[in-house]
N, C-alpha and C positions, 0 to 999 in steps of 0.2 A: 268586685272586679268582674266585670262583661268579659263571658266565655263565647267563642267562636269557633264550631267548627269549617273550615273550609276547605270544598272538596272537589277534583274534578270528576266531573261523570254526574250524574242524576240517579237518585234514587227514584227506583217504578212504585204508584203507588202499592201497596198488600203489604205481607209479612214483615220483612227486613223494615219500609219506615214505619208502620206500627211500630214494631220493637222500640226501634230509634227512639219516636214520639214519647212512649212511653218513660224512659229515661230521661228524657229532654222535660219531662211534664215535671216527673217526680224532683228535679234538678229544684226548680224555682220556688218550693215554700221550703226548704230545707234550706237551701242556698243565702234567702236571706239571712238568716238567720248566725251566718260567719259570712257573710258581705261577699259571696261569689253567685254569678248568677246575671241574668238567666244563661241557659247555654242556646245558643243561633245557631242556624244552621246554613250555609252559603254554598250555590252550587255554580259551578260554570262548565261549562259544555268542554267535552274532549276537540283538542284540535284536527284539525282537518290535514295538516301538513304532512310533507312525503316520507320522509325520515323519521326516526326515531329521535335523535336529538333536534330535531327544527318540533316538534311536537311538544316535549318535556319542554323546551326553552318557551315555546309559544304560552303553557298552560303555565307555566314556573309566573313570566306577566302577569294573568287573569288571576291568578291566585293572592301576587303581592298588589296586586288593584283595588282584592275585594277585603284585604284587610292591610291596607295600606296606614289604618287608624292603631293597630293593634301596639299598644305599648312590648309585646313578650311574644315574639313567636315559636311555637315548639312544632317543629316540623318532623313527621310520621317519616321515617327511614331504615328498613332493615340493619343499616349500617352504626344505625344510633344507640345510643347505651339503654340496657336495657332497667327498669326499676320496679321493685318490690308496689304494693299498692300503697302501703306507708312512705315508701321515700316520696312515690308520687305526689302522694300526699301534701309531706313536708314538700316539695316543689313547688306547688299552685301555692299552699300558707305565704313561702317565703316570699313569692312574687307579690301577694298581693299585700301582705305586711311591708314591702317595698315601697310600696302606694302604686304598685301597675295599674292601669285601668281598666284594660280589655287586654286577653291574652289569646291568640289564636294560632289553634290546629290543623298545623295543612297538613292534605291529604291528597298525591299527586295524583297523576292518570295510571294506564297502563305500563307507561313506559318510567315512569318514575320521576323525579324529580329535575327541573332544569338546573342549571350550574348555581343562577340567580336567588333560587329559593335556598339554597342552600348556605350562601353566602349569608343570607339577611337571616340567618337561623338563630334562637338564642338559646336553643335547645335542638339537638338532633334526639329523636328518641325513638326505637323500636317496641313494637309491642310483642313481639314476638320473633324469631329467629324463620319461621314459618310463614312462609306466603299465604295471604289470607284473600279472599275476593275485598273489593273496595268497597262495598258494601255491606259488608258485614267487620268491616275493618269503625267503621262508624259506631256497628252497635256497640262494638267489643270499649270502645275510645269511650263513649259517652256512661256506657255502664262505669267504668273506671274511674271517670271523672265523679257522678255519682257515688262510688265509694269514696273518692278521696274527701269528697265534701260532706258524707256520715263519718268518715274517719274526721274530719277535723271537727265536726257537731259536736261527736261525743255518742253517737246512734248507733246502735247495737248492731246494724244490718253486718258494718265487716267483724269477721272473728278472725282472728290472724289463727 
């Protein structure tokens, strides 16, 4: 199963996409290995619009555009249930034991998500109850992802 994340805003290159990268690396020979993988990375520019909702509904678009393929989308939402790294785990398994293809992670702008993304959700999910920058909101997603995919290997890195 082809993992996606996608995000509005850009990451600068230095620290935060090193990090990213780094997870994103380690993702693809493990990944084979229980058939999820590799993890992508998709970015689309903050809107320009005047409001706070003509922005969110603008980028909510560019985001169901850029993964418009994605069989499963789990969309990043303070509001969304929050899971263990095992349940997350058990999550991605179940999808991709479903036969999903490509499952993808949006990650809205500033202003949060538009009405639209939210709708086409198949998962709302928070990572935290805590405001976190958007960019660091990637590294924290892809390392997780990363565990869940040593958690389904069988790979030592998670210790509950």
């Amino acid at each position: 199963m082809r993992l996606v994340i996608a995000a509005v805003g850009r990451l600068k290159d230095g620290p935060e996409r090193e990090l990213y990268r780094r997870y994103a690396e380690r993702i693809a020979p493990i990944g084979r290995n229980v058939a999820l993988g590799p993890l992508d990375l998709v970015e689309t520019a903050e809107s320009r619009a005047g409001s706070a909702k003509a922005r969110a509904d603008e980028e909510a678009k560019q985001l169901l555009r850029k993964c418009a393929d994605a069989d499963f989308r789990i969309v990043l939402d303070e509001r969304g249930r929050e899971l263990s790294s095992a349940a997350f785990a058990n999550t991605i398994r179940d999808a991709r034991d479903r036969g999903v293809g490509s499952a993808a992670f949006l990650i809205g702008g500033p202003d949060g998500h538009g009405s639209a993304v939210r709708e086409a959700a198949d998962l709302m999910l928070s990572i935290s109850a805590m405001t976190l920058p958007h960019g660091l909101l990637r590294i924290v997603l892809a390392e997780q992802i990363y565990r869940a995919i040593t958690i389904l290997a069988g790979h030592p890195y998670h210790r509950p």
